[in-house]
SEMAR-776882 format. One record per residue (C-alpha): x, y, z. Coordinates in steps of 0.2 Angstrom, whole numbers, padded with zeros to 4 digits, always signed. Layout:
! residues N
XYZ;...
This chain:
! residues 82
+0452-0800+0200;+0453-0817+0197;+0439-0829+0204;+0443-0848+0205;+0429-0858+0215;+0411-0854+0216;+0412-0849+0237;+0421-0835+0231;+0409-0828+0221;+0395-0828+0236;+0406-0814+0245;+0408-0801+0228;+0393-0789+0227;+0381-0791+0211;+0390-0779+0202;+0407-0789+0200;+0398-0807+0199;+0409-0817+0185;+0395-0820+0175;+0397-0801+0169;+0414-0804+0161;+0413-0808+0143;+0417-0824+0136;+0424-0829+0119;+0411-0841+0116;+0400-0838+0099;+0380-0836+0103;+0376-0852+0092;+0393-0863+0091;+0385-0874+0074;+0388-0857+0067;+0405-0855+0071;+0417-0849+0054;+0430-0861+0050;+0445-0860+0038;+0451-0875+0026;+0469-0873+0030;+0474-0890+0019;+0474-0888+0001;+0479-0904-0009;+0494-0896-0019;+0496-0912-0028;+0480-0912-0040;+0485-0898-0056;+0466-0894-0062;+0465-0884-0079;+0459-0865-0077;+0441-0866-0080;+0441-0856-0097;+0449-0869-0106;+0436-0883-0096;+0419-0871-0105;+0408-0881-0115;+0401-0865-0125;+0403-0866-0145;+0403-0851-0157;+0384-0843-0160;+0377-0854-0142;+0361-0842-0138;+0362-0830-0148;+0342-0831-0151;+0337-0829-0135;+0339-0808-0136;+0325-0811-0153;+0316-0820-0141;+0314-0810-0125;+0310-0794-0135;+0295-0804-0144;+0290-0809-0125;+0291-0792-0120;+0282-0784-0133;+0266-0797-0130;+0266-0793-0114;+0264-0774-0115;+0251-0777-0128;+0242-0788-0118;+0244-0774-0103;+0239-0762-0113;+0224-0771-0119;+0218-0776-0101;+0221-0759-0094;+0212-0748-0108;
């Protein structure tokens, strides 16, 4: 049943009013998901392992450190609970 002007709906009972049928349209449209569907193909960018900026022994102290950290702290918790 297809309604086209607004008289029409005063004659359909309650139960087949239009505002029943469901609509296509999102609750919040800002929210709507969109798709990039235009990807620059002329631009060659390099694959980001060769871009990485770490050298050789970068960070290897931090472990030393973290397990110095931790084992202050469950002195410490030890002390405060005891």
């Amino acid at each position: 049943m297809l309604i086209t002007s607004p008289a029409s709906a005063k004659d359909l009972p309650m139960s087949d009013s239009p505002r029943d049928e469901a609509e296509e349209v999102p609750l919040n449209p800002a929210l709507k998901s969109t798709t990039e569907t235009v990807y620059d193909t002329r631009n060659v960018t390099p694959p980001p392992f060769e871009t990485a900026s770490a050298r050789e022994g970068e960070g290897e102290g931090w472990p030393i450190i973290w397990l110095v950290v931790t084992v202050i702290c469950v002195v410490l918790a030890l002390y405060f609970i005891l």
